[in-house]
N, C-alpha and C positions, 0 to 999 in steps of 0.2 A: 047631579047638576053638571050640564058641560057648557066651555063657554067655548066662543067663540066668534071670529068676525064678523060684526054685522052682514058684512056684503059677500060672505061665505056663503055658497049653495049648501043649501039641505042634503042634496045626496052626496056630493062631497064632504059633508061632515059625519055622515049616516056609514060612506065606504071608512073612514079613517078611524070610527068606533069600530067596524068589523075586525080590520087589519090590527087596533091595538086592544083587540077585547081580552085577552089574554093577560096583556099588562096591565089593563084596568083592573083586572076580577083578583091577580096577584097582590096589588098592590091595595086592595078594600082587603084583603086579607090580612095582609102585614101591621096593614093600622089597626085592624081590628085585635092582633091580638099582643101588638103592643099596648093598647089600650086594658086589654085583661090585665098586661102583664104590670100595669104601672099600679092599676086598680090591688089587685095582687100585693103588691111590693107595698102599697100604704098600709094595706090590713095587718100584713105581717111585723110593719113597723110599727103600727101605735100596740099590738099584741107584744110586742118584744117590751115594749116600756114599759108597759102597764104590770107584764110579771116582773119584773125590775121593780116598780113601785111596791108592788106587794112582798116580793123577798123583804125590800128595807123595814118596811111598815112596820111587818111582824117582826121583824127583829126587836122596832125600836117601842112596839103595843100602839101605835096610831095610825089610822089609817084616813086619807083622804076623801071628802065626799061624793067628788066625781076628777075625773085624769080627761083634759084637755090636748092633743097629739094636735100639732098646729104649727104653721109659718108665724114665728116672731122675728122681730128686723133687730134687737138690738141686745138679748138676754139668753141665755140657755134654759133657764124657767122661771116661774115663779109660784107663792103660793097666795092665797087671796086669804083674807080674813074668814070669810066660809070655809075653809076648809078646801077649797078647788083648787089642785095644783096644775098649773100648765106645763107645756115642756117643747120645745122646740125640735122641729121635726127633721132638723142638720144635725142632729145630735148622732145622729146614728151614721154618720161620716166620722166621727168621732172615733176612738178607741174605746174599748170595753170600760177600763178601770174611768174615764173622765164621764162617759155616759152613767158610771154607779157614781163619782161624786157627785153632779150636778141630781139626780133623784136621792141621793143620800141628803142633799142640801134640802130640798125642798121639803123632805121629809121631818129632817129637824124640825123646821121650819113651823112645821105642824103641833108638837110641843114646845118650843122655845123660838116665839115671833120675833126676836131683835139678832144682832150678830154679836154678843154679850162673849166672855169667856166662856159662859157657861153653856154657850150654841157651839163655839167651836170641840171643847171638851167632848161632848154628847157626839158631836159627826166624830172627830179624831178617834172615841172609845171602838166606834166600827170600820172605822180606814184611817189607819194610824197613818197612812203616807198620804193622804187625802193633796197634801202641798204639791206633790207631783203633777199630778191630774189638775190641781185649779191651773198652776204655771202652764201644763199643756194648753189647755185653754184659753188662757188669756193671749198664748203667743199664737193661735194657731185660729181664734175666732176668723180675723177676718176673712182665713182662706175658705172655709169652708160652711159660714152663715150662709145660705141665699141671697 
């Protein structure tokens, strides 16, 4: 689509497509493979979580029903009573070790539904510095939520 001023002649808008066809054809290029490359960059990201959940899983013998890779506005994840854990798709601006607390969290989550002793025990028994990573997080959400 090109736009242009109503009361612009047609061959004057026909000679200025000639002269920037080049920048046009460059520049359908560029988008297009930024477009791959963002398409690209989400596959890789909900793929990066998903074995992340599974490492935990098996660690801890439960695994979730299905892994939701998503825009949430206000949480790092969570896990549903079904068994569906979500996960926030700014996680991955995150550091490694706070991207494995927050799937180590939800993962509990999946065996022991409250934040009991007995839930932080269970996460601590597999990231004993887990305190680390939630403080990074908490001090560092707002910068890099969506």
């Amino acid at each position: 689509m090109i736009r242009a001023p109503y009361n612009k002649p047609l061959a004057e808008i026909q000679r200025i497509i000639q002269i920037k066809k080049r920048w046009i054809f460059k520049k359908q290029l560029e988008f297009k493979e930024r477009t791959i490359g963002e398409y690209a960059h989400k596959k890789y990201t909900k793929g990066f979580l998903i074995k992340r959940v599974n490492f935990y899983a098996s660690k801890i013998g439960v695994y979730p029903l299905k892994i939701n890779v998503k825009k949430l506005r206000s949480r790092w994840g969570s896990t549903t009573k079904d068994s569906v854990i979500n996960l926030n798709q700014s996680l991955l601006k995150a550091p490694k070790n706070a991207i494995d607390y927050v799937i180590l969290h939800e993962i509990c989550h999946l065996k022991i539904k409250d934040h009991s002793y007995r839930f932080w025990k269970l996460l601590q028994k597999f990231m004993p510095n887990y305190l680390q990573s939630k403080r990074w997080l908490e001090v560092n959400s707002n910068k890099i939520i969506d």
